[in-house]
ChimeraX commands (.cxc) that place a marker at each C-alpha (Angstrom):
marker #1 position -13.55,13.85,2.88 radius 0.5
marker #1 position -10.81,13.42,0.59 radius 0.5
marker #1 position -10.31,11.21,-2.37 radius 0.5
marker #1 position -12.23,10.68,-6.17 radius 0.5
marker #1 position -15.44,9.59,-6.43 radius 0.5
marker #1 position -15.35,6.40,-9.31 radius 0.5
marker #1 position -18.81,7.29,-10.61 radius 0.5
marker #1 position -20.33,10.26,-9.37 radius 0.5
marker #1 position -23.88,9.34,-10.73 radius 0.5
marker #1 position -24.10,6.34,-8.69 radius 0.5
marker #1 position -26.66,6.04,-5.56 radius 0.5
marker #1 position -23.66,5.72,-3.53 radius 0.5
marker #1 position -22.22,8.94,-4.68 radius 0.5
marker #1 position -25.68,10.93,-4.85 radius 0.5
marker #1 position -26.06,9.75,-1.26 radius 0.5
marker #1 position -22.59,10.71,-0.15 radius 0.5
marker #1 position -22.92,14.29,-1.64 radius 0.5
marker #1 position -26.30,14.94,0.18 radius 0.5
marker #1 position -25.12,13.89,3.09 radius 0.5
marker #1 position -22.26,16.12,2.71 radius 0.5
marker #1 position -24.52,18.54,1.81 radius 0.5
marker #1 position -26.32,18.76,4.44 radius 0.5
marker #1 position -23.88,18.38,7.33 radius 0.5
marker #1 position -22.08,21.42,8.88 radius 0.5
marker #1 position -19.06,19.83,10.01 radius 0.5
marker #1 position -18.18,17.67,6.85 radius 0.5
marker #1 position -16.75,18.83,3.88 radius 0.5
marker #1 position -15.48,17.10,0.45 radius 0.5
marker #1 position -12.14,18.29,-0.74 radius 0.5
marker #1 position -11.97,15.65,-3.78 radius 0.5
marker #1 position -8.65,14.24,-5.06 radius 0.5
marker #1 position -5.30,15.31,-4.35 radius 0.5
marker #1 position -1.93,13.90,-5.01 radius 0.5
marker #1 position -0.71,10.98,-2.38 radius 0.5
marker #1 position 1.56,14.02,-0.51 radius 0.5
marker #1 position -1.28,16.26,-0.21 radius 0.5
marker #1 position -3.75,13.18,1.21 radius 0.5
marker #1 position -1.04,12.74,3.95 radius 0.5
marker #1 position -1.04,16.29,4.93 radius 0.5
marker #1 position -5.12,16.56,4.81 radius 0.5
marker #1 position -4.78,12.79,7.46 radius 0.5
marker #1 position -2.29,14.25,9.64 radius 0.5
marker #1 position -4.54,17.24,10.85 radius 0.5
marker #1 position -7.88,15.15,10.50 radius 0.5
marker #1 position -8.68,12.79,13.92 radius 0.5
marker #1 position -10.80,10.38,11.84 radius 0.5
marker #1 position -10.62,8.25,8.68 radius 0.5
marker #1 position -13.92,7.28,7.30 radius 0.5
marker #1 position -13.44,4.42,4.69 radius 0.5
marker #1 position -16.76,4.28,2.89 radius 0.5
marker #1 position -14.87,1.86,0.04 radius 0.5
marker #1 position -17.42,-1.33,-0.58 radius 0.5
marker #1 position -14.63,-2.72,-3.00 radius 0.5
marker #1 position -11.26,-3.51,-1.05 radius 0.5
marker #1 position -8.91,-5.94,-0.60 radius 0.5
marker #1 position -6.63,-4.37,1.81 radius 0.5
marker #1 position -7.09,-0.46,2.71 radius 0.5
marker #1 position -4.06,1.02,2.11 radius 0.5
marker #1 position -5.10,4.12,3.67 radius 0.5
marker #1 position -6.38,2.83,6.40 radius 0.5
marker #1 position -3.10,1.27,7.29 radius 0.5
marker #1 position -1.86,4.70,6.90 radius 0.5
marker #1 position -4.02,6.68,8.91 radius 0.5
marker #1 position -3.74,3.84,11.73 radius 0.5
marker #1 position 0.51,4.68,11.47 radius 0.5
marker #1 position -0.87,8.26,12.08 radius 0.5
marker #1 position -2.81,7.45,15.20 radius 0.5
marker #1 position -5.89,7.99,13.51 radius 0.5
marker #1 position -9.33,6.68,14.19 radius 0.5
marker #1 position -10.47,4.33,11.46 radius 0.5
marker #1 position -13.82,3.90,10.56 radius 0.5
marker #1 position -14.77,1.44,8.07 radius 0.5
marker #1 position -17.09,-0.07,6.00 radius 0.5
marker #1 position -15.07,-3.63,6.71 radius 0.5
marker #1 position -14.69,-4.65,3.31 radius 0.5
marker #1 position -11.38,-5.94,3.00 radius 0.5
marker #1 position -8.49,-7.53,5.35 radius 0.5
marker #1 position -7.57,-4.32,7.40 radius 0.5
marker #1 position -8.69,-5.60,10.40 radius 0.5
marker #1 position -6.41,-7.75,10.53 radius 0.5
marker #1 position -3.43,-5.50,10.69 radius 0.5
marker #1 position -4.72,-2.97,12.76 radius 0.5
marker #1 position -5.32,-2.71,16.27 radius 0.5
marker #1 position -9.11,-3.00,17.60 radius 0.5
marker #1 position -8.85,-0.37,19.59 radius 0.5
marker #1 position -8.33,1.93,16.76 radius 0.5
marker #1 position -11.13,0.30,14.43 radius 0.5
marker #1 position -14.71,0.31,14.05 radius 0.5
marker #1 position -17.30,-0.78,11.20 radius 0.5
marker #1 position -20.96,0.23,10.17 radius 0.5
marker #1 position -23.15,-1.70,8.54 radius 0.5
marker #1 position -23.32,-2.76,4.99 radius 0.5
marker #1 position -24.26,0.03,2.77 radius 0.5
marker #1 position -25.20,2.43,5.59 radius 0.5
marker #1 position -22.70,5.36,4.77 radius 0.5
marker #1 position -24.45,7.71,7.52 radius 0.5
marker #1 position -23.82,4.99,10.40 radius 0.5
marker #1 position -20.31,5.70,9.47 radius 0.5
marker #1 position -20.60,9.31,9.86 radius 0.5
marker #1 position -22.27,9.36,12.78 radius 0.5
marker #1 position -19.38,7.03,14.46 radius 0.5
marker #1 position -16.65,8.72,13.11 radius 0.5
marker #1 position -18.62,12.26,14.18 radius 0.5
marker #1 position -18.27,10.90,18.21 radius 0.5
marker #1 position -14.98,9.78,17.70 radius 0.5
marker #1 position -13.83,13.06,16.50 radius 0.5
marker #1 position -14.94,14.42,19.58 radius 0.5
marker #1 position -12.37,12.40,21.59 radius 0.5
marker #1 position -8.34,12.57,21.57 radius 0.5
marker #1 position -6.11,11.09,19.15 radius 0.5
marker #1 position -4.81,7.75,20.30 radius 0.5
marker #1 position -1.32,6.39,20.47 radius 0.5
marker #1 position -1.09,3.84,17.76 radius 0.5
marker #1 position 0.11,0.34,17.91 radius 0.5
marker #1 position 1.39,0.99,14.74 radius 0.5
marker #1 position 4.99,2.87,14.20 radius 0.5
marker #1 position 5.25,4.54,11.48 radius 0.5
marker #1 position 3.19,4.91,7.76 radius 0.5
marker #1 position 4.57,2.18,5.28 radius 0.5
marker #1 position 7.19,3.43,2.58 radius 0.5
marker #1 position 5.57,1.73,-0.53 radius 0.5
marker #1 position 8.48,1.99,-2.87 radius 0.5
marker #1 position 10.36,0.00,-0.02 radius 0.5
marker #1 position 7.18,-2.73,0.21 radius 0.5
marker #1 position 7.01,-2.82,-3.51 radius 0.5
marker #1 position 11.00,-3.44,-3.76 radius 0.5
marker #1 position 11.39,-5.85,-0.98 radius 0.5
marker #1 position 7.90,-8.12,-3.07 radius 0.5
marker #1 position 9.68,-7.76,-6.06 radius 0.5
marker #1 position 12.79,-8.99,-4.47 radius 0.5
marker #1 position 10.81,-11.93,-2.95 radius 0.5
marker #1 position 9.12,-12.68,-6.08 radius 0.5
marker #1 position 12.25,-12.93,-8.44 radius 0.5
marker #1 position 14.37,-14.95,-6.06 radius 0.5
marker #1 position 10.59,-17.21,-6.10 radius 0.5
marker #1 position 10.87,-17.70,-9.75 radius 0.5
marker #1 position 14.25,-17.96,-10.08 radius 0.5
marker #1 position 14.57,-20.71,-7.41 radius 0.5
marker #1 position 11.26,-22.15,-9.66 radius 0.5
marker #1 position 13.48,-22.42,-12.68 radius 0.5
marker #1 position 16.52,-23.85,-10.92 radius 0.5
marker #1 position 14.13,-26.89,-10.33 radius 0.5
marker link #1:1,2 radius 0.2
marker link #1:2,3 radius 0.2
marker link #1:3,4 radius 0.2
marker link #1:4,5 radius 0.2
marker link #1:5,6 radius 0.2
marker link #1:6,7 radius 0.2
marker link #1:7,8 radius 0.2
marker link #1:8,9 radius 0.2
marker link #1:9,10 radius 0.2
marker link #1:10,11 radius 0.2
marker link #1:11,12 radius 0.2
marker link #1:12,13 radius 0.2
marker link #1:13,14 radius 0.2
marker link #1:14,15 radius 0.2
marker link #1:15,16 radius 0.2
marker link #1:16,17 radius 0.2
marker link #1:17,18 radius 0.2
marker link #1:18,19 radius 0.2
marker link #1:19,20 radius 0.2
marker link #1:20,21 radius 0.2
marker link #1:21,22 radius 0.2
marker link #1:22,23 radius 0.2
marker link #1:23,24 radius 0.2
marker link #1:24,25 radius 0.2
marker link #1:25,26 radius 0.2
marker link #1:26,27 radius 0.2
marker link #1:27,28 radius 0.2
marker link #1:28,29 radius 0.2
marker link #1:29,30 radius 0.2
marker link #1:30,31 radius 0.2
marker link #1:31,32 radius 0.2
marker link #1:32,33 radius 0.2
marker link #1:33,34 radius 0.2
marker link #1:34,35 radius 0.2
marker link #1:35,36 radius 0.2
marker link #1:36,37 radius 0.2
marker link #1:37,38 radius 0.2
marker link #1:38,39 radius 0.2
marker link #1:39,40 radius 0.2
marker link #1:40,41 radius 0.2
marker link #1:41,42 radius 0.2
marker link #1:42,43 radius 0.2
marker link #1:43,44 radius 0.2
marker link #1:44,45 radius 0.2
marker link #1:45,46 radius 0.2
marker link #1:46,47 radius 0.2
marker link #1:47,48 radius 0.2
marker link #1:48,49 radius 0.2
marker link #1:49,50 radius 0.2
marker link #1:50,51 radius 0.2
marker link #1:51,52 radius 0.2
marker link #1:52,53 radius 0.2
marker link #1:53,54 radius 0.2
marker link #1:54,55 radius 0.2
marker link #1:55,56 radius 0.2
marker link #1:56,57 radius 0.2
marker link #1:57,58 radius 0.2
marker link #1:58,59 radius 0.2
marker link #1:59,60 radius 0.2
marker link #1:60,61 radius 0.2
marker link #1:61,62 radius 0.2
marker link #1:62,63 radius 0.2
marker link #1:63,64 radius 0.2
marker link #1:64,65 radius 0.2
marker link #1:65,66 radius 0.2
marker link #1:66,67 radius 0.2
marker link #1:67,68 radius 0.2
marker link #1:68,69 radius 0.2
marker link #1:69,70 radius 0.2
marker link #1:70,71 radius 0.2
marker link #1:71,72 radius 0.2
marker link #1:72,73 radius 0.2
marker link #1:73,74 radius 0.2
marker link #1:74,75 radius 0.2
marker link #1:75,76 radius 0.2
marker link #1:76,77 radius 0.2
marker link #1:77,78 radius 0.2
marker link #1:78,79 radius 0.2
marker link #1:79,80 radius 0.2
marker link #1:80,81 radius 0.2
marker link #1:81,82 radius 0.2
marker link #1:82,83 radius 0.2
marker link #1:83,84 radius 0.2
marker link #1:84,85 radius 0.2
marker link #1:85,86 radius 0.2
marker link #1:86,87 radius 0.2
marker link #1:87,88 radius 0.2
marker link #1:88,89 radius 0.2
marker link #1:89,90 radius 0.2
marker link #1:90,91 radius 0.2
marker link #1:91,92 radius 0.2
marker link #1:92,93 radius 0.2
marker link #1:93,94 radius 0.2
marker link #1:94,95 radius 0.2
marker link #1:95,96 radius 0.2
marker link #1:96,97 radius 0.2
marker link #1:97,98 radius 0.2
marker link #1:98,99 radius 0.2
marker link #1:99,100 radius 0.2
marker link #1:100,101 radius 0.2
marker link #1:101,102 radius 0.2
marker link #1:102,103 radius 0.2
marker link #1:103,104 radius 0.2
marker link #1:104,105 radius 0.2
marker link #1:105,106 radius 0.2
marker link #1:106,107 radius 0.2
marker link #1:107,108 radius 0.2
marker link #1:108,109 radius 0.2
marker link #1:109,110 radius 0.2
marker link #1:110,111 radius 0.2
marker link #1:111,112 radius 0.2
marker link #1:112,113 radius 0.2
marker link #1:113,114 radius 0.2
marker link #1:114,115 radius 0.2
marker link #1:115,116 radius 0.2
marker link #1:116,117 radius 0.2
marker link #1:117,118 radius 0.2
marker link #1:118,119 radius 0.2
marker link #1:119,120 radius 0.2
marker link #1:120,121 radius 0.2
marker link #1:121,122 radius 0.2
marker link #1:122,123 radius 0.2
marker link #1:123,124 radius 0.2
marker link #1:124,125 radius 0.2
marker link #1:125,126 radius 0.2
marker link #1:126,127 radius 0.2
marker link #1:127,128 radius 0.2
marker link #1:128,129 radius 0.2
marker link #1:129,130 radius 0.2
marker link #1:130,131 radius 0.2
marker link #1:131,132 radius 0.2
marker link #1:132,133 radius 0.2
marker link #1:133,134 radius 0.2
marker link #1:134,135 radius 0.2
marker link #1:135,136 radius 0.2
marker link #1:136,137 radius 0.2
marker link #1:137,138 radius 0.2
marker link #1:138,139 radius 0.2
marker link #1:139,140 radius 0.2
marker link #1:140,141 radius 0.2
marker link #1:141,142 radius 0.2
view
């Protein structure tokens, strides 16, 4: 697992780190810089999402580019942008449903994704700010 815990002395988080804890095949690497979380995806098979606060995952978009598994807690609008095939959900608040899928879908190959390649933000973040000036400025023309 890879990525900061908000509050570490939550029940979420105690419950996260025992499981951790007590698995043999999972392991918590904490937070690294966006470069190194891209690195740690493209030699994983599965993305676990355990996130109960999201509007749209931008790693899971990501790690779908990757031909990743995605496993999620569903929280959010991913779904909606990536292909079923690729995606699967656990129950609310039941973070060791989502282990357990993502355990048996480690076991099988890496699919080809849908998806082409992982999203250059700069270029998303540009092209919306483009779209959102020429917006307002058409708004003030009126």
């Amino acid at each position: 697992f890879l990525g900061a815990l908000a509050n570490e002395t939550s029940r979420y988080a105690k419950e996260f780190q025992k499981l951790v804890a007590e698995s043999s095949y999972v392991t918590y690497l904490g937070e690294h810089s966006y470069e190194e979380s891209i690195e740690v995806m493209r030699s994983s098979r599965v993305l676990l999402n355990g996130s109960f606060a999201e509007v749209l995952s931008l790693v899971e978009l990501e790690a779908a580019a990757l031909g990743k598994w995605i496993v999620s807690s569903g929280v959010g609008h991913s779904r909606e942008y990536l292909p079923a095939t690729q995606f699967r959900t656990f129950s609310e608040n039941n973070l060791k449903e989502g282990l357990v899928i993502a355990s048996q879908l480690a076991d099988l190959q890496p699919i080809q994704s849908e998806l082409n390649k992982i999203p250059n933000w700069s270029e998303v973040a540009r092209k919306y700010d483009s779209m959102y000036e020429e917006i307002f400025l058409d708004g003030l023309k009126k």
